[in-house]
C-alpha positions as CSV (number, residue, x, y, z in Angstrom):
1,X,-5.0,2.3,14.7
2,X,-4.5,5.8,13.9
3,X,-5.6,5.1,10.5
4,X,-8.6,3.7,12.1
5,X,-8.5,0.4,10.5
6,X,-11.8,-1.8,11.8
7,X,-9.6,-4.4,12.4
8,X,-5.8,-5.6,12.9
9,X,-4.5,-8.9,12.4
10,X,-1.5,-9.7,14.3
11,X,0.8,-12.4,12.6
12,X,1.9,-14.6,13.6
13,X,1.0,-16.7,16.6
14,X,4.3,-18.6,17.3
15,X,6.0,-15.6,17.0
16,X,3.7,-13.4,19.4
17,X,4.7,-16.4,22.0
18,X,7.9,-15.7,21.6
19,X,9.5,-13.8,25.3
20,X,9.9,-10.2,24.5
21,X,13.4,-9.4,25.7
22,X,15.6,-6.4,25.5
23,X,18.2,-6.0,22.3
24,X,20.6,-3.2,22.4
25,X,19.7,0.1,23.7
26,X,22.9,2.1,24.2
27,X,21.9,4.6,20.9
28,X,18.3,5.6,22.2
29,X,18.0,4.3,25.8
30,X,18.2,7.8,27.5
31,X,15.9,9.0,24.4
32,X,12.2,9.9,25.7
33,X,10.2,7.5,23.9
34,X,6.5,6.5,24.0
35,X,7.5,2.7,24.7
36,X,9.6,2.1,27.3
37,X,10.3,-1.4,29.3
38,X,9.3,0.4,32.4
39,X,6.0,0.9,31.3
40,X,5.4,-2.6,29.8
41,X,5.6,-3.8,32.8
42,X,3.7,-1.1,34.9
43,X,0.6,-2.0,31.9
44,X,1.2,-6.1,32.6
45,X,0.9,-6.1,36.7
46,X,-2.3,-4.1,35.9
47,X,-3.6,-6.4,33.8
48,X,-3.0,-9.3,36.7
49,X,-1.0,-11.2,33.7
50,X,1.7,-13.1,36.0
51,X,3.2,-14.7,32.7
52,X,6.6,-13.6,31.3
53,X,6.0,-10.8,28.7
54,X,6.0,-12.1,25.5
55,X,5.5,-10.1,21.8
56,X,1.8,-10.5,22.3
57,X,2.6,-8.3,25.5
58,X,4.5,-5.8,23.5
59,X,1.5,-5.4,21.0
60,X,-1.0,-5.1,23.4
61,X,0.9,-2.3,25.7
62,X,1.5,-0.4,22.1
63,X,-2.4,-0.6,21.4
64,X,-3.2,0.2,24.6
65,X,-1.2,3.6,24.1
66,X,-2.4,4.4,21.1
67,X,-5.4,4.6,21.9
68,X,-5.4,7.3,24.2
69,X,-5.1,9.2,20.9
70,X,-7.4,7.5,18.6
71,X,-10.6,9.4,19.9
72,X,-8.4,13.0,19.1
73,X,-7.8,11.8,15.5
74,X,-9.9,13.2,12.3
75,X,-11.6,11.1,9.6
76,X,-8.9,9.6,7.7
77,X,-8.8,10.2,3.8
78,X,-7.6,8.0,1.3
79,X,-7.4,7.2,-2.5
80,X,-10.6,5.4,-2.9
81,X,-9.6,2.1,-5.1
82,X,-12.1,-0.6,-6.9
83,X,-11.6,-4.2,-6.1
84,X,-14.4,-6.4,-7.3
85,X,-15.3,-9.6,-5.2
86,X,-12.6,-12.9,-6.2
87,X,-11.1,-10.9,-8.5
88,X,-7.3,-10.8,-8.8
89,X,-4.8,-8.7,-11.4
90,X,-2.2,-7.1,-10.0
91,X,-2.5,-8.7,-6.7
92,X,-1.1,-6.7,-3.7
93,X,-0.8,-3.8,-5.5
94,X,-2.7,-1.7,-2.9
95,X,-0.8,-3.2,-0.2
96,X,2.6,-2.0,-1.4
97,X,1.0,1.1,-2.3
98,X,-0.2,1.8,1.0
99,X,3.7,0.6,3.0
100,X,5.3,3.3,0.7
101,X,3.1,5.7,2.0
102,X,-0.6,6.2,-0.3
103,X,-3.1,6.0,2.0
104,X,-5.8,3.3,-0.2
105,X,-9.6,3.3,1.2
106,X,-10.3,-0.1,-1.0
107,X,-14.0,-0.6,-1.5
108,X,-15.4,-4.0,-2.8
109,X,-18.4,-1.7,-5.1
110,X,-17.6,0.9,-7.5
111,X,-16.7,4.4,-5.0
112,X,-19.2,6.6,-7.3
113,X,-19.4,9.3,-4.7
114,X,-15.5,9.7,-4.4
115,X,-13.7,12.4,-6.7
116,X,-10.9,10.2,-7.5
117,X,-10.3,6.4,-8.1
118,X,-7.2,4.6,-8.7
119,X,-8.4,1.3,-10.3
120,X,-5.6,-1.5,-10.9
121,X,-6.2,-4.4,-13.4
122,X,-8.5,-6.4,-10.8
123,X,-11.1,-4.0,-11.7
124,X,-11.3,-6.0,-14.8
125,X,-14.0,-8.3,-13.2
126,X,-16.5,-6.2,-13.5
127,X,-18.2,-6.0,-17.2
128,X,-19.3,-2.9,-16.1
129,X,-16.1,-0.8,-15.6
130,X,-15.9,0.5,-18.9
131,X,-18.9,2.2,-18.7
132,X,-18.6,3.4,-14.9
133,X,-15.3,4.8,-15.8
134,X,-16.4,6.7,-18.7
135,X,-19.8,8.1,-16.3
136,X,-17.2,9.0,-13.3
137,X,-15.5,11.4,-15.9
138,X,-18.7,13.0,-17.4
139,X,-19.3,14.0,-13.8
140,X,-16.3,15.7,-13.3
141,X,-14.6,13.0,-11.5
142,X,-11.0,11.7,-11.8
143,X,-9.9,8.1,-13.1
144,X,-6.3,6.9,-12.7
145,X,-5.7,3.5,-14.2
146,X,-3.0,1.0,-14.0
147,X,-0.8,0.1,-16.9
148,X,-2.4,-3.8,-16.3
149,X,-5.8,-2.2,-16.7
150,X,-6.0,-0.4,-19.4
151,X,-3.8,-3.6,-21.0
152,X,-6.8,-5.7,-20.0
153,X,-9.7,-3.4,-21.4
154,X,-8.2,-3.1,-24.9
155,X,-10.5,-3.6,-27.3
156,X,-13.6,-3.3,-25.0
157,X,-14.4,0.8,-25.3
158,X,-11.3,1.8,-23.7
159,X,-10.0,3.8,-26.5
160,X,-13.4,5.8,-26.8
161,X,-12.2,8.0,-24.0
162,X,-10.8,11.8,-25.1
163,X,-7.6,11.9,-25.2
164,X,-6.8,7.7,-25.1
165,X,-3.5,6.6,-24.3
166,X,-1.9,3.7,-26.7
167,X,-1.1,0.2,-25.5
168,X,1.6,0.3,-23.0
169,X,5.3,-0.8,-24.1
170,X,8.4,-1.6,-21.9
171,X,11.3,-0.3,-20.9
172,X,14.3,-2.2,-19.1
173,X,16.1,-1.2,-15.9
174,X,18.2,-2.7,-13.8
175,X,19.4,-2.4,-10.2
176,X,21.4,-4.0,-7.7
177,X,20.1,-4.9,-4.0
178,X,20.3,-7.1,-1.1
179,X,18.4,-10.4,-0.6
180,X,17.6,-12.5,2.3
181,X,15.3,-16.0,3.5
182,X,14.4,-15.6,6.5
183,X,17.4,-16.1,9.1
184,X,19.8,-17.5,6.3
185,X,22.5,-15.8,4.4
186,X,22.3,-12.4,2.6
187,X,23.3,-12.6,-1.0
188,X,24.2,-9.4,-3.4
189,X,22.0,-9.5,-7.0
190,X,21.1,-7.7,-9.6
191,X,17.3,-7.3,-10.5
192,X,16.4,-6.7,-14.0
193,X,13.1,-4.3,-14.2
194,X,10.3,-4.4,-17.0
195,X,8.3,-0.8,-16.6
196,X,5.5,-0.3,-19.0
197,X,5.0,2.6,-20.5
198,X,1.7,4.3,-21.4
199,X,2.1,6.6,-24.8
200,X,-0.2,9.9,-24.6
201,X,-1.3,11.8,-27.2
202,X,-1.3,14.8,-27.6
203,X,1.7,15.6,-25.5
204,X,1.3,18.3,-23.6
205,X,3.9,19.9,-20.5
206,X,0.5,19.7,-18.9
207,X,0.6,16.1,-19.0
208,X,4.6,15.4,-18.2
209,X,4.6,11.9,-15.9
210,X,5.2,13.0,-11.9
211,X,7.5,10.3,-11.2
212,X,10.1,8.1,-13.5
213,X,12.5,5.4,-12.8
214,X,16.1,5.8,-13.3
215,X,19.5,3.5,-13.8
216,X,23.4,4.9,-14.3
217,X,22.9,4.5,-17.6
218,X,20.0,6.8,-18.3
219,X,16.8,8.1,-17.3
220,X,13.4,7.1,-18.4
């Protein structure tokens, strides 16, 4: 909501029948906090629910308060980002984008009038891209492509663009973490990692990457 999504699916049903109880509370309970038990139930009676509070409960008192702000909120911005109709490439790639933090404004038609767009290899489905990519940038406006992409556009007018980057190659990484299904055991691994890596030319300090992953062993 205070993105101002148009809509919000809540998933699962079963689980949103589920009785909303209490867990542990000692660390925050005399913490002022915008949810409070107190105030679920104050929001229920004055709905004239008589049913126990369940997790569909719990969602609906948290919209409800959140929208006593939603009309004090801005426009939201975000990176606007191509998806084509059916297409796939990269799938979720917005999604995890967006839960670590990148605000996406995904558009199903080619964001023309944005300055920037982040374009993953779905864009691929359109014959088109090529060509829209290369008019965005003679009208001042910034691309930023996806290893996966410009993997998929090789060899269709990619490499016309100044200063073209050569096919990606790969680097290994490795890191150990935590796994878990559902309410079974939690077992220790170690992931191996495959990150591509896109080759400029020329190399400039103006062109240094932002972000790069790192092990023990070394840095990439």
């Amino acid at each position: 909501m205070l993105a101002k999504a148009p809509q919000i699916m809540l998933f699962q049903y079963s689980d949103l029948m589920k009785p909303a109880e209490a867990g542990e509370r000692k660390a925050w309970s005399g913490l002022e906090t915008s949810f409070t038990l107190a105030g679920l139930e104050k929001w229920r009676a004055a709905t004239g629910s008589t049913a126990a509070a369940n997790y569909a409960t719990v969602a609906g008192y948290s919209l409800a308060t959140v929208n006593g702000v939603v009309g004090k909120l801005g426009k939201p911005i975000g990176i606007a980002s191509y998806k084509p109709y059916q297409s796939t490439g990269e799938d979720f790639l917005h999604n995890y984008l967006g839960m670590i933090g990148v605000p996406i404004d995904l558009h199903p038609e080619f964001p023309a009038d944005a300055k920037t767009v982040l374009l993953t290899e779905s864009a691929r489905f359109d014959p088109a891209i090529v060509s829209k990519i290369k008019t965005h940038l003679e009208q001042g406006g910034t691309v930023v492509i996806t290893s996966g992409l410009l993997r998929a556009l090789q060899g269709k007018g990619s490499s016309k663009s100044p200063r073209s980057t050569r096919p990606a190659t790969s680097s290994k990484s490795r890191s150990t973490g935590r796994i878990r299904a559902g309410s079974g055991p939690t077992w220790e691994r170690q992931w191996r990692f495959l990150f591509p890596r896109l080759l400029s030319r020329p190399t400039t300090r103006g062109r240094w990457c932002a972000a790069r992953p790192t092990d023990a062993a070394r840095r990439w």
